[in-house]
C-alpha positions as CSV (number, residue, x, y, z in Angstrom):
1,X,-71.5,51.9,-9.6
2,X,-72.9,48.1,-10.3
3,X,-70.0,45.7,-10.3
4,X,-70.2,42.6,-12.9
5,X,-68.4,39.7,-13.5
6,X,-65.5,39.2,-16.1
7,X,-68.1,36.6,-17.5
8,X,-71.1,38.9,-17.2
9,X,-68.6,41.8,-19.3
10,X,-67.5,39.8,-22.0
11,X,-71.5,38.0,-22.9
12,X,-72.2,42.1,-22.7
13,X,-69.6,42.7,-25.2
14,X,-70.0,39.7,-27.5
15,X,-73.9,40.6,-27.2
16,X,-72.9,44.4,-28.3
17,X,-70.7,43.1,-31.0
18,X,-73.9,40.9,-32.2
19,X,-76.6,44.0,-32.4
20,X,-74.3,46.2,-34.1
21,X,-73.7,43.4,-36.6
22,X,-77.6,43.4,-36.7
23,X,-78.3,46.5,-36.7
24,X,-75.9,47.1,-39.6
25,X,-77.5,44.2,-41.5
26,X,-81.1,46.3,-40.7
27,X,-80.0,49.5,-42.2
28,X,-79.2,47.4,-45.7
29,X,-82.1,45.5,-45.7
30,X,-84.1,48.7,-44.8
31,X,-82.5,50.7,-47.7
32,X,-82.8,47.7,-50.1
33,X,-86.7,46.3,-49.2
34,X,-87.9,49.9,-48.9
35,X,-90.8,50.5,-50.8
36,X,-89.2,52.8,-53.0
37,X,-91.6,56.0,-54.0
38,X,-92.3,58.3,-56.2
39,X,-89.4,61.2,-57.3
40,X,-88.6,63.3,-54.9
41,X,-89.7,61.3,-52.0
42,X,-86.6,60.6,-49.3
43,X,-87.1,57.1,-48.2
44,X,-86.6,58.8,-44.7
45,X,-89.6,60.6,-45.2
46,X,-91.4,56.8,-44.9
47,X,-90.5,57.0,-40.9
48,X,-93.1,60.2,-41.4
49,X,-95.6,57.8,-43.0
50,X,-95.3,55.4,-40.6
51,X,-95.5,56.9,-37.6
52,X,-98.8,58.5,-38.7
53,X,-100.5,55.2,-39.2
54,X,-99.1,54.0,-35.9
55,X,-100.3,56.5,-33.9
56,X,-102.4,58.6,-35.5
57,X,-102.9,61.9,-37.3
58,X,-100.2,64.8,-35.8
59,X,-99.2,67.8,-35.8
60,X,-95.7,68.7,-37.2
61,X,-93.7,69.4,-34.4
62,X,-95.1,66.5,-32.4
63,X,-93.6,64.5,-35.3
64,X,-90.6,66.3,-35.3
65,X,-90.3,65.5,-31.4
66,X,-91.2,61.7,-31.9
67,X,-88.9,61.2,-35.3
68,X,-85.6,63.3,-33.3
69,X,-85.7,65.6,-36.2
70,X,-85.9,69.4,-36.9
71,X,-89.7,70.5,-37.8
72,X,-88.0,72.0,-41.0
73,X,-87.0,68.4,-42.1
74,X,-90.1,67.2,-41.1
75,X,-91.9,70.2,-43.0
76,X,-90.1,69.5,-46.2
77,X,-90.3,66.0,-45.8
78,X,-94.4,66.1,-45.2
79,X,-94.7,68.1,-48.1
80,X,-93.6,65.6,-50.6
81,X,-95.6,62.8,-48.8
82,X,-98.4,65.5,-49.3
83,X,-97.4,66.2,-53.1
84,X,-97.8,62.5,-53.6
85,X,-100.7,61.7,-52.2
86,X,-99.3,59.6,-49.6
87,X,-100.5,62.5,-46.3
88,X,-103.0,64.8,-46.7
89,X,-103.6,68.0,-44.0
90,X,-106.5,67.7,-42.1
91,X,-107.8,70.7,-39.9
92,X,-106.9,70.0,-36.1
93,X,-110.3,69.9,-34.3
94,X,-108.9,71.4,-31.0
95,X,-107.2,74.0,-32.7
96,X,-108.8,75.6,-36.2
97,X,-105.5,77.5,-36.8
98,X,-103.5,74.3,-36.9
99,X,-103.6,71.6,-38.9
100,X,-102.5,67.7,-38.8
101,X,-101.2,65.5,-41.2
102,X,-102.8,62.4,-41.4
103,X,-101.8,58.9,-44.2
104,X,-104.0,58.8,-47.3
105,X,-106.0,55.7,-48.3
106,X,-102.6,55.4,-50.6
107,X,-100.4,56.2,-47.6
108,X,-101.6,52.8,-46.1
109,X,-101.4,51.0,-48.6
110,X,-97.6,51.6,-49.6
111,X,-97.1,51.2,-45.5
112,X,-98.7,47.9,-45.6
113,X,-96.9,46.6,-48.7
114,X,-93.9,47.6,-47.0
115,X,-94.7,45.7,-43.7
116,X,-96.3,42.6,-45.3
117,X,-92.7,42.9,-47.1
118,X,-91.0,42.7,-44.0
119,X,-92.8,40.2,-42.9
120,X,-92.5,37.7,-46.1
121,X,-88.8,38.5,-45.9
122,X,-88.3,38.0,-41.8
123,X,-90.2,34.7,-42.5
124,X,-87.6,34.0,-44.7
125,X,-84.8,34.1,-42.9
126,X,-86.4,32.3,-40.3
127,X,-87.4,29.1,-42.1
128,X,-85.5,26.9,-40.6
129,X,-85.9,27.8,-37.2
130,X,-88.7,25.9,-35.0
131,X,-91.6,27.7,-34.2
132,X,-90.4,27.5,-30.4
133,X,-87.0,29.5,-31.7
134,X,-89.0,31.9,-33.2
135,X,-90.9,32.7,-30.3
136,X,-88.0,32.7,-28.0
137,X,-86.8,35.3,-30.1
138,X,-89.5,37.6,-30.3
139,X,-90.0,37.5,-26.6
140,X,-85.9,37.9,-25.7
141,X,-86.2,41.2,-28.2
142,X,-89.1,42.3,-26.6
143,X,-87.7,42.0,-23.3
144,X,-84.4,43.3,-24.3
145,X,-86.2,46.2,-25.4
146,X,-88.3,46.5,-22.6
147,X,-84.8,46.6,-19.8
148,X,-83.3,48.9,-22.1
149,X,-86.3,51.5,-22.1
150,X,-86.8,50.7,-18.1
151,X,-82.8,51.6,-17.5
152,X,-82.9,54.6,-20.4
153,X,-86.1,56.1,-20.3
154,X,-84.6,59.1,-22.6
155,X,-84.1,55.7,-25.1
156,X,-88.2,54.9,-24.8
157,X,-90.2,55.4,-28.0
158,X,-92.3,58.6,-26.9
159,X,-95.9,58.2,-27.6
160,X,-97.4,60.5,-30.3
161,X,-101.1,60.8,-28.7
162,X,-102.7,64.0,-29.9
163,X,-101.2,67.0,-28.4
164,X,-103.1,69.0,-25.9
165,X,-103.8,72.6,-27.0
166,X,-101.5,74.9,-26.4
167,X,-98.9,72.3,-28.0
168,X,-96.4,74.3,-29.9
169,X,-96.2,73.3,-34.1
């Protein structure tokens, strides 16, 4: 068991203290900057969107897998994105009994109001930080990120390439 410092304990706690402050002030931005859709859309069915214009066009259970979600939420969830014209079903081209799901011209568009959003916003907040403050954020982030992902693997983002065939839907 690693052994730390009384000093090393409590930065960790006031640091734990601080993210779950932020990540609490996240989640309320999130819900109140969300590009809000059309009826019937779930504004978690945007993490759907998303991911498909990260990574690519995917197959419903390889969604399911990447989002932590059951494929039936992710079913239900894809069909009003597809209803809206937001993801469309495309045949899978290693498979012709599957099929993926893949963002409309639409799709993108709503994703990159919704990120140039984020951005204008972030920007915001940030205005009165030196540019040198605002890069020794991003890179702390990324490296907090990083150690996290490198001591909890289980934590890492999976990646959402194509699945092989034989995948399961």
């Amino acid at each position: 068991m690693d052994h730390h410092t009384n000093a090393e304990l409590d930065t960790a706690e006031e640091l734990g203290a601080q993210l779950t402050r932020l990540v609490r002030l996240v989640h309320r931005a999130k819900s109140r900057f969300t590009k809000k859709g059309p009826d019937g859309i779930e504004q978690s069915a945007y993490a759907i969107l998303f991911r498909l214009i990260q990574d690519g066009p995917q197959r419903t259970g390889r969604l399911a897998e990447a989002l932590h979600s059951e494929i039936s939420t992710i079913s239900r969830q894809s069909n009003a994105l597809v209803q809206h014209g937001l993801v469309e079903r495309q045949a899978d081209p290693d498979d012709g009994r599957a099929s993926l799901l893949a963002p409309t011209a639409e799709g993108q568009r709503i994703f990159r109001e919704a990120h140039d959003q984020r951005a204008r916003w972030l920007a915001e907040v940030l205005a009165d930080w030196s540019q040198a403050d605002r890069q020794a954020l991003t890179s702390l982030f990324a490296r907090l990120n990083t150690d996290i992902e490198a001591r909890t693997p289980s934590l890492a983002e999976p990646t959402c390439a194509p699945q092989a065939k034989g995948g399961h839907e």
